[in-house]
C-alpha positions as CSV (number, residue, x, y, z in Angstrom):
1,X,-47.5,-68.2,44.6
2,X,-46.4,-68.9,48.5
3,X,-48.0,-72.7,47.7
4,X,-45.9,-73.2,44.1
5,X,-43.0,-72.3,46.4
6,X,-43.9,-75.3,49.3
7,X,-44.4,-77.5,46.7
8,X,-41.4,-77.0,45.4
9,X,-39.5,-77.1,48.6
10,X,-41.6,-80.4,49.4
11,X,-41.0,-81.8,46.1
12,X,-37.5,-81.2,46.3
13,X,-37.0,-82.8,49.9
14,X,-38.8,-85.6,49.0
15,X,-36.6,-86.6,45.7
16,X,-33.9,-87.2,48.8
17,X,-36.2,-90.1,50.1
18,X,-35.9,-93.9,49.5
19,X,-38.7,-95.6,48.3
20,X,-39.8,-96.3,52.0
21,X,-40.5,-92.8,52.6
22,X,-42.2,-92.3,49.3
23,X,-44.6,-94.8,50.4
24,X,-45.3,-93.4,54.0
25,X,-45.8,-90.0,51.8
26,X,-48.4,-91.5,50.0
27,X,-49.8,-93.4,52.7
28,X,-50.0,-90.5,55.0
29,X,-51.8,-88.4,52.3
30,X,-54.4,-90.7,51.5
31,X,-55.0,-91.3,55.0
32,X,-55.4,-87.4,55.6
33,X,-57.4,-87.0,52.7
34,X,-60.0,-89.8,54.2
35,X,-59.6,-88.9,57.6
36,X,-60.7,-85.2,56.6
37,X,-63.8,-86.0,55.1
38,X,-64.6,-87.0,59.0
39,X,-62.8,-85.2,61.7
40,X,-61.7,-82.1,61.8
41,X,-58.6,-83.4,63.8
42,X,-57.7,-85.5,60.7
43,X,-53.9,-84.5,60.7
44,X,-53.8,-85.9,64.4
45,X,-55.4,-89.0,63.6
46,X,-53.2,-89.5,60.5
47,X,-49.8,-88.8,62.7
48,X,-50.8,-90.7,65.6
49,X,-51.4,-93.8,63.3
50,X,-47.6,-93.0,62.0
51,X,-46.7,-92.9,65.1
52,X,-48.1,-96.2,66.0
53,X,-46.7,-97.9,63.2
54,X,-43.0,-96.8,64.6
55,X,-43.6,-98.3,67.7
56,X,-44.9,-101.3,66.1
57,X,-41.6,-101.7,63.6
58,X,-39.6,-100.8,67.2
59,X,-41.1,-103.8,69.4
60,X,-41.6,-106.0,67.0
61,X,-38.1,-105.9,65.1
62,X,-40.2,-107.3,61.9
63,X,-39.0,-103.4,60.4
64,X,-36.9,-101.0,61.1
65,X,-38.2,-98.0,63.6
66,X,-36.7,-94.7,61.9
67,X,-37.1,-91.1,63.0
68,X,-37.7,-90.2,59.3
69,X,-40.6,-92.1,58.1
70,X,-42.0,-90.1,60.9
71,X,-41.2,-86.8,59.1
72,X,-42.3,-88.3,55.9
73,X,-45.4,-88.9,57.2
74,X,-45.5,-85.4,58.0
75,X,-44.4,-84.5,54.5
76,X,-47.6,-86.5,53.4
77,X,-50.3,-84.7,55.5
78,X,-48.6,-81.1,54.8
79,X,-48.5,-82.2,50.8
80,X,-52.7,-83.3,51.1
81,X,-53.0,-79.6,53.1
82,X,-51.3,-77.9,50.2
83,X,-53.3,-79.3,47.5
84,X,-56.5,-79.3,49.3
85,X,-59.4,-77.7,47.4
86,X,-62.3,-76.0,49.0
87,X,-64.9,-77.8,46.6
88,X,-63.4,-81.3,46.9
89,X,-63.8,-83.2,50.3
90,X,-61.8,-86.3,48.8
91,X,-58.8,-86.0,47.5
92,X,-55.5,-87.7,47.3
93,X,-52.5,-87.0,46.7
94,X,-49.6,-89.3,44.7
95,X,-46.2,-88.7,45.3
96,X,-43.9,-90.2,42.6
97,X,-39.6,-90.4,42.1
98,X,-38.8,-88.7,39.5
């Protein structure tokens, strides 16, 4: 039940998203989902690559740098931890508008 209710609340957060956010969602999630099947630091590795991609967007001024791609990113590893199963190693997680 307490994981129907954070997917709920993460669902309902991310319908506020652009379609930018959506996509570091999914990004993040797949990235987690690979990174897992590795390292047990997976969520670190997936942030810091978030991470890395802000500063790149910041210096480069190709994109935009934005405090809340980071926190979707965040939404995107905490979704693949919700819906991780013990028997699957692999497994990734689509986020969609509605």
């Amino acid at each position: 039940m307490k994981r129907l209710v954070l997917i709920a609340i993460i669902l309902i957060a991310i319908s506020c998203f652009s379609d930018d956010k959506l996509l570091h969602i999914n990004v993040s999630s797949i990235l987690e989902s690979f990174f897992s099947t590795f390292s047990d630091k997976s969520e670190v590795i997936t942030f810091s690559i978030g991470i890395v991609k802000e500063v790149y967007d910041l210096l480069s001024k190709n994109g935009i740098c934005d405090f809340y791609d980071i926190l979707a990113d965040i939404y995107g590893i905490m979704l693949y931890k919700v819906h991780k199963f013990k028997d699957y190693k692999f497994l990734i997680v689509f986020v969609f508008e509605f």
